[in-house]
C-alpha positions as YAML, in Angstrom:
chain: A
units: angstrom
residues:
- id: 1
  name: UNK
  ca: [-5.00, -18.60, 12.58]
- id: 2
  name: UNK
  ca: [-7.64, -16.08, 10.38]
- id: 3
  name: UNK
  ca: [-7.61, -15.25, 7.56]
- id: 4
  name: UNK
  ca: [-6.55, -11.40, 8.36]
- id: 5
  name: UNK
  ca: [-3.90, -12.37, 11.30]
- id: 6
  name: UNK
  ca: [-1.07, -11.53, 9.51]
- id: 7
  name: UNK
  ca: [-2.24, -7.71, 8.68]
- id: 8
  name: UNK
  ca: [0.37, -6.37, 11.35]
- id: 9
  name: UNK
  ca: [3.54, -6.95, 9.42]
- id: 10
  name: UNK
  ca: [3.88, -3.63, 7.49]
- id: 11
  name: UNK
  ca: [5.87, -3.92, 4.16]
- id: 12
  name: UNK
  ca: [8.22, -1.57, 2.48]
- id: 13
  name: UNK
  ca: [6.45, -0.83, -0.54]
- id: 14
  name: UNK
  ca: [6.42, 3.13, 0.24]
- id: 15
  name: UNK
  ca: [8.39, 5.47, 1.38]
- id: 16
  name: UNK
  ca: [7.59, 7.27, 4.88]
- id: 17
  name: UNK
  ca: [6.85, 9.80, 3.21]
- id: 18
  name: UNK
  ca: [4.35, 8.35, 0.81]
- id: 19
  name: UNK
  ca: [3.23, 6.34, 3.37]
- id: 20
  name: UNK
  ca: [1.86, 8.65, 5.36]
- id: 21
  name: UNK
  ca: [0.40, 10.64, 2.56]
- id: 22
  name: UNK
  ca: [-1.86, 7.77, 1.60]
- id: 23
  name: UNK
  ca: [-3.21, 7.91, 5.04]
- id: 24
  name: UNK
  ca: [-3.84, 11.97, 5.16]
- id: 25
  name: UNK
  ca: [-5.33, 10.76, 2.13]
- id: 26
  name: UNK
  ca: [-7.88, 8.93, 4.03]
- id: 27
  name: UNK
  ca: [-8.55, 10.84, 6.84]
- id: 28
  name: UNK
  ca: [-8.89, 14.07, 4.90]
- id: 29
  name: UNK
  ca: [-11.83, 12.34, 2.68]
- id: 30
  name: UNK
  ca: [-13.45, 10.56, 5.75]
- id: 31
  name: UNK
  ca: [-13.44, 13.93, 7.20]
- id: 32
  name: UNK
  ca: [-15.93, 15.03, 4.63]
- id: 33
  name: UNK
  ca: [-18.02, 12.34, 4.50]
- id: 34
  name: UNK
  ca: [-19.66, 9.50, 6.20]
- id: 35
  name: UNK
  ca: [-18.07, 6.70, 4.13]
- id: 36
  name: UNK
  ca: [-15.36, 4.54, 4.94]
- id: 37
  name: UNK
  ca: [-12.38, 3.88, 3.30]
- id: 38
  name: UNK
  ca: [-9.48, 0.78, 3.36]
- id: 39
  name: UNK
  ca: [-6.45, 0.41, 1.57]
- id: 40
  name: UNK
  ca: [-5.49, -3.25, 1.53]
- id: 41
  name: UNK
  ca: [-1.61, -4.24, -0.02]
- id: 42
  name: UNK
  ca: [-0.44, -7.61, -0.28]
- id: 43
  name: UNK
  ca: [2.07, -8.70, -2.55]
- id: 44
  name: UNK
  ca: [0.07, -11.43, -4.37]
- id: 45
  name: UNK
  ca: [-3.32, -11.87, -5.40]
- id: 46
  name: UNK
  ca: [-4.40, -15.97, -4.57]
- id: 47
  name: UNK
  ca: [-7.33, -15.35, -6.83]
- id: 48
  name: UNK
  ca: [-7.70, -15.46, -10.75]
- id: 49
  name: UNK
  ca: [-9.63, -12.27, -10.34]
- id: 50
  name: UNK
  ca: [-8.29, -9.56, -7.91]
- id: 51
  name: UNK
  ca: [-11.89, -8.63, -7.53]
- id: 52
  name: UNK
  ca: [-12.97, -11.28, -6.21]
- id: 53
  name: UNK
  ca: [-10.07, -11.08, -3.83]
- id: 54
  name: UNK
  ca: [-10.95, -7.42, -2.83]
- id: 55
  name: UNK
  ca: [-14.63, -9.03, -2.13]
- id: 56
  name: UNK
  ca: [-13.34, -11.45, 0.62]
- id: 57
  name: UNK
  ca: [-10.96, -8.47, 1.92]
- id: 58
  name: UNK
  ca: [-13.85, -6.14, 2.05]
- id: 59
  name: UNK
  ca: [-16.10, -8.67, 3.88]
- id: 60
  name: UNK
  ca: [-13.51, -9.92, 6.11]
- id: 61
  name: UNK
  ca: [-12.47, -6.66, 7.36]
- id: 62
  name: UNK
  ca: [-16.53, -6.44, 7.92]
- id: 63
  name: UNK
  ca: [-16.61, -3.07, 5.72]
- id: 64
  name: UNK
  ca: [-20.57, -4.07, 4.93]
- id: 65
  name: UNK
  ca: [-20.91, -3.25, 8.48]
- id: 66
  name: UNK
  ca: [-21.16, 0.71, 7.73]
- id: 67
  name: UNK
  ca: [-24.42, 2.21, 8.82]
- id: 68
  name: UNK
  ca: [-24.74, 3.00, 5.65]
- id: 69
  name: UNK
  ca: [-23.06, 0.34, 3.59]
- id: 70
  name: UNK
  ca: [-21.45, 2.93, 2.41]
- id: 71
  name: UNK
  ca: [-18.00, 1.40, 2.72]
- id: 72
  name: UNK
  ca: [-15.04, 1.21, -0.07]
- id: 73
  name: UNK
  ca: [-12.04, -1.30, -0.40]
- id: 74
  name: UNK
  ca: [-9.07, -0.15, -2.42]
- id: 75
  name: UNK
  ca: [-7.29, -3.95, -3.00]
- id: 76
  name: UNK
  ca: [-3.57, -3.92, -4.78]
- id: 77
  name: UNK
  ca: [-1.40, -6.81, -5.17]
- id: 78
  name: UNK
  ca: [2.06, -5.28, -5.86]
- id: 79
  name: UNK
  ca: [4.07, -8.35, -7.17]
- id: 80
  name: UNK
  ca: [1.01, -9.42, -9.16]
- id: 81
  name: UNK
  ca: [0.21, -5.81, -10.97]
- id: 82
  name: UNK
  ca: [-3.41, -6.19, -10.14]
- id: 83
  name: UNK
  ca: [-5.77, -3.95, -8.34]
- id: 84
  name: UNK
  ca: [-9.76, -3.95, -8.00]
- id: 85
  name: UNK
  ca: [-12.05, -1.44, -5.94]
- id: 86
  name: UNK
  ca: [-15.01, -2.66, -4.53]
- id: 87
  name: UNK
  ca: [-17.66, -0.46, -3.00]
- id: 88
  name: UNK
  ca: [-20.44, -1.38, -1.00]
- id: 89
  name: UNK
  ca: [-24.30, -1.17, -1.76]
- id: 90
  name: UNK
  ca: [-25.12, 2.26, -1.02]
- id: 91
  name: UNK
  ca: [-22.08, 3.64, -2.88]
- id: 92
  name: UNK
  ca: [-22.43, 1.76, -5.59]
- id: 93
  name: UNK
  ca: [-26.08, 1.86, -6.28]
- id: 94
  name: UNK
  ca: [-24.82, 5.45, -6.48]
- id: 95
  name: UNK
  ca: [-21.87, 5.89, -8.36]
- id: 96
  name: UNK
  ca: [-22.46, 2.55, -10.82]
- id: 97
  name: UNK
  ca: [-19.79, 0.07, -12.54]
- id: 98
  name: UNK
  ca: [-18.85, 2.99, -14.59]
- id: 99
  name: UNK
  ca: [-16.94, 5.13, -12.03]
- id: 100
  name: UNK
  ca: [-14.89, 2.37, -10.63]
- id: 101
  name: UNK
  ca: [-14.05, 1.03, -13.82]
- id: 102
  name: UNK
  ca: [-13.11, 4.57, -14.34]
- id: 103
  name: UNK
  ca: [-11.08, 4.98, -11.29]
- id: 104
  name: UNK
  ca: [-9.73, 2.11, -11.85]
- id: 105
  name: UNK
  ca: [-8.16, 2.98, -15.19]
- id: 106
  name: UNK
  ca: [-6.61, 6.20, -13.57]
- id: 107
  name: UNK
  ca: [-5.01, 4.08, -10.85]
- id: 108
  name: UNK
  ca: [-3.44, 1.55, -13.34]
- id: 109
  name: UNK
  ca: [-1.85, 5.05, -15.42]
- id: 110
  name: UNK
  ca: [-0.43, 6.11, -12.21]
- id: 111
  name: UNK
  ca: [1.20, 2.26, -11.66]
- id: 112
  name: UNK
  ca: [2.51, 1.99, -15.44]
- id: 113
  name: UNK
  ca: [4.20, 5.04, -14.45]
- id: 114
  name: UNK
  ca: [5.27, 3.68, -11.29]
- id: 115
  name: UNK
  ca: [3.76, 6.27, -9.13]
- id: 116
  name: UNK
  ca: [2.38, 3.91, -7.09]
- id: 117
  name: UNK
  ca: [1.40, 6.15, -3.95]
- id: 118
  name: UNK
  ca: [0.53, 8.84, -6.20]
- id: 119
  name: UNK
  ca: [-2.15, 6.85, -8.02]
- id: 120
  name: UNK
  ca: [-3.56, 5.83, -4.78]
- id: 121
  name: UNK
  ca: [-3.47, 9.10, -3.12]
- id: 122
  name: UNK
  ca: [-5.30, 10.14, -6.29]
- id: 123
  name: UNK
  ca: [-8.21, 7.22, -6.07]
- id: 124
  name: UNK
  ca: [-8.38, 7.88, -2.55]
- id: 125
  name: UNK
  ca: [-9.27, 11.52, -2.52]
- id: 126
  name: UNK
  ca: [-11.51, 10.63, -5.90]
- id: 127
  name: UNK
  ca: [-13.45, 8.12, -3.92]
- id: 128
  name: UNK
  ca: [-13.92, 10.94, -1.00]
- id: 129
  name: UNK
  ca: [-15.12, 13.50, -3.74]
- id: 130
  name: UNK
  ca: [-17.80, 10.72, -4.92]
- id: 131
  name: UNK
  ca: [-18.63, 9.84, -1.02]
- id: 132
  name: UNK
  ca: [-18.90, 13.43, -0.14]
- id: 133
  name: UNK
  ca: [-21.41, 13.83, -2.94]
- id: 134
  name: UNK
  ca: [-23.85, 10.88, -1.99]
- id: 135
  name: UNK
  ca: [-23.13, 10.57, 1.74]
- id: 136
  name: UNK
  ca: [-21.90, 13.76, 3.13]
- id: 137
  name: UNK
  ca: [-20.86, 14.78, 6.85]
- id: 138
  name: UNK
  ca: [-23.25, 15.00, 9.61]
- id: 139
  name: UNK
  ca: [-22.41, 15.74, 13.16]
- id: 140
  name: UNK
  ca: [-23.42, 12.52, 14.68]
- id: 141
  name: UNK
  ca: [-20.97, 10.89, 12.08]
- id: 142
  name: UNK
  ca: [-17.76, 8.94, 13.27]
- id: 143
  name: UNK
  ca: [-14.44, 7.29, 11.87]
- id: 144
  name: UNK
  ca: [-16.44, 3.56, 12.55]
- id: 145
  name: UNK
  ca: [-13.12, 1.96, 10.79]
- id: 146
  name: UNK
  ca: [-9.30, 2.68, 11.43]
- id: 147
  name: UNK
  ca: [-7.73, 4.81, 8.05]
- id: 148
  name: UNK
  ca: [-4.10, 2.58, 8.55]
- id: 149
  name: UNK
  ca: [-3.12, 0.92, 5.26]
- id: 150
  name: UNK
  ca: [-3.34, -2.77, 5.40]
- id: 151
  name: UNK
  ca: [-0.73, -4.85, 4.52]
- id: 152
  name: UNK
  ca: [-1.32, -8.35, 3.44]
- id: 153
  name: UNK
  ca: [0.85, -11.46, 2.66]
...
């Protein structure tokens, strides 16, 4: 059994309605640009530091894959309260430490709150806005990864 064979099982953490606006999320930001974008929920994080969790989720949903590494992992661990973005190399060497850390601190607002789709819906389309900027839409773009929300353990 792999490590990501148990992604199928979708949990109840949204609504349908918030659901699905996490994924128009995604689309509507891939639309723009050539980056990629995951969502990955589980309720637990097995790893001290949910970074380094969102590192093996972002590698073993081959996200460094991206023509132009230009791929982004939104990781949450509901039960746990702890979150971590991780971008790949071309974002990042654009966007630096500072604007995750800075989305990052947005997203955990949103949570204290308890708008939990909000805050991601929020990241999400922040991400896009940074994507569009570096890596924008050409025509002989595509979708190379599916926009579904993952759902862990």
């Amino acid at each position: 059994m792999g490590i990501f064979s148990f992604l199928s099982k979708r949990k109840d953490w949204f609504t349908p309605q918030e659901h699905e606006a996490i994924i128009n999320a995604i689309r509507s930001s891939e639309k723009r640009t050539s980056g990629e974008i995951r969502v990955f929920i589980e309720s637990r994080c097995s790893f001290v530091d949910p970074v380094d969790r969102a590192v093996e989720v972002f590698f073993g949903l081959k996200m460094n894959q991206t023509e132009d590494r230009n791929g982004v992992v939104l990781y949450i661990a509901m039960k746990d309260h702890q979150l971590a973005v991780f971008g790949d190399k071309g974002i990042h060497e654009k966007v630096g430490t500072e604007f995750w850390n800075k989305e990052v601190s947005k997203m955990l607002s949103s949570f204290r709150k308890e708008n939990y789709a909000d805050g991601i819906v929020q990241i999400v389309t922040e991400i896009g806005e940074a994507l569009l900027t570096h890596f924008p839409y050409e025509n002989e773009d595509r979708n190379e990864l599916p926009d579904d929300i993952i759902f862990g353990r």
